[in-house]
C-alpha positions as a LaTeX table, in Angstrom:
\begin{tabular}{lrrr}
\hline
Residue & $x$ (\AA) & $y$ (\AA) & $z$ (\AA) \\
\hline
Unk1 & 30.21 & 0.78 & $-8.78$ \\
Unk2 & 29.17 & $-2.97$ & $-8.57$ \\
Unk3 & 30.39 & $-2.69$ & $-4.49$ \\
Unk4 & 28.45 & 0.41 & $-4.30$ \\
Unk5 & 24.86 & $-1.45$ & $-5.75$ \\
Unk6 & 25.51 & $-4.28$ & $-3.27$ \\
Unk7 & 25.94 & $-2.19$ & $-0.26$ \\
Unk8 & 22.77 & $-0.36$ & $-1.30$ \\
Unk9 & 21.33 & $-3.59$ & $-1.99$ \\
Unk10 & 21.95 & $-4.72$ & 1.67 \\
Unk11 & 21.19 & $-1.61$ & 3.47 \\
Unk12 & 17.86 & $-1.87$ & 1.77 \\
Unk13 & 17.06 & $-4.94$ & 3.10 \\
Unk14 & 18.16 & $-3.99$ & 6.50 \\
Unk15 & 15.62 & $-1.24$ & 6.32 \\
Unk16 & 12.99 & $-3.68$ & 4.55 \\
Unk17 & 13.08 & $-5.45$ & 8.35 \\
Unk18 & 12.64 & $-2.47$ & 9.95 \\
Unk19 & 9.72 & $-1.45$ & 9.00 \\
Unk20 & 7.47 & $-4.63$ & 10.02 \\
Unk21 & 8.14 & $-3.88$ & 13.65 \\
Unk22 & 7.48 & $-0.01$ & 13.51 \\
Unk23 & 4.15 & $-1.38$ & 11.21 \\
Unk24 & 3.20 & $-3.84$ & 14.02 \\
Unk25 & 4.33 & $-1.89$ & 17.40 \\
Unk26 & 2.84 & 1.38 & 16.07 \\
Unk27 & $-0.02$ & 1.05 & 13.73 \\
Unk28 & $-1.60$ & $-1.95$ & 15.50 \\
Unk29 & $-2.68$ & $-0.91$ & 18.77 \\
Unk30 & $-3.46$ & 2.43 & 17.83 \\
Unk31 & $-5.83$ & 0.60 & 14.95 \\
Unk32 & $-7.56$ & $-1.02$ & 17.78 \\
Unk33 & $-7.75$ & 2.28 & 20.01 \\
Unk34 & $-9.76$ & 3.69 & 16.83 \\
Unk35 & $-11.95$ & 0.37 & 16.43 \\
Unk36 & $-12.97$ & 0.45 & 20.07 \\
Unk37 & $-13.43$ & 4.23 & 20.65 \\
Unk38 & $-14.59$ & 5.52 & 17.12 \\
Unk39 & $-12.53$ & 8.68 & 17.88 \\
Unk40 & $-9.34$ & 10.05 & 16.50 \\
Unk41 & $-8.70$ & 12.75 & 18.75 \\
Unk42 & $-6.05$ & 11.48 & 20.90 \\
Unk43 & $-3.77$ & 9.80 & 18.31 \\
Unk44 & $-0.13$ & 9.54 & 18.74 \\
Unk45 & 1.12 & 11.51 & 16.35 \\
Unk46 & 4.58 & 10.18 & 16.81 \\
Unk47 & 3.02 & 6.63 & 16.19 \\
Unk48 & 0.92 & 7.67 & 13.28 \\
Unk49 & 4.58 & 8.67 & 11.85 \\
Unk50 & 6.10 & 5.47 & 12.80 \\
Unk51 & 3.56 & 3.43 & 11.11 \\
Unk52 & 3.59 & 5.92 & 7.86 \\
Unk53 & 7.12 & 5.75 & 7.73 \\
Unk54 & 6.62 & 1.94 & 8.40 \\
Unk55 & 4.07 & 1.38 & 4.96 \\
Unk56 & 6.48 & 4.17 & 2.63 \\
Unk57 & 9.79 & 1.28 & 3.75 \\
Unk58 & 7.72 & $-1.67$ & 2.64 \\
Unk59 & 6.61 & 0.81 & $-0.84$ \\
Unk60 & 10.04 & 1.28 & $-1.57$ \\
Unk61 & 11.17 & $-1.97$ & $-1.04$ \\
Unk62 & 8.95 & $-3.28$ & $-3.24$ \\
Unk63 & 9.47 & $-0.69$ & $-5.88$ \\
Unk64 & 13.39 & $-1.42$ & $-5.46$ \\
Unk65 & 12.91 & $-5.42$ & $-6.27$ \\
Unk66 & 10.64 & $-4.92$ & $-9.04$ \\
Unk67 & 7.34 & $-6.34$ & $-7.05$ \\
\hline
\end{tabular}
């Protein structure tokens, strides 16, 4: 069970660093699309996932150390 948390643990954390680059490579330039254009019309939607799924990684990491 102990070997089980730890693994969990790890693959966690692994995930944790995943989600910084799908924050940054996604959310950001489509951020600055919206701040220069003032429309929302031709969105990615497959970024706008990416950088969703991105912020719910870094919530559950946080919720899973206790921050």
């Amino acid at each position: 069970m102990k070997n089980l948390k730890n693994l969990i643990k790890k693959t966690m954390d692994w995930i944790f660093f995943l989600s910084a680059p799908l924050l940054f490579f996604s959310g950001f330039p489509q951020t600055l699309k919206l701040l220069r254009t003032k429309k929302s019309d031709d969105i990615s939607a497959l970024t706008y996932f990416c950088t969703w799924l991105g912020v719910l990684l870094l919530v559950w990491n946080s919720i899973q150390n206790g921050n």
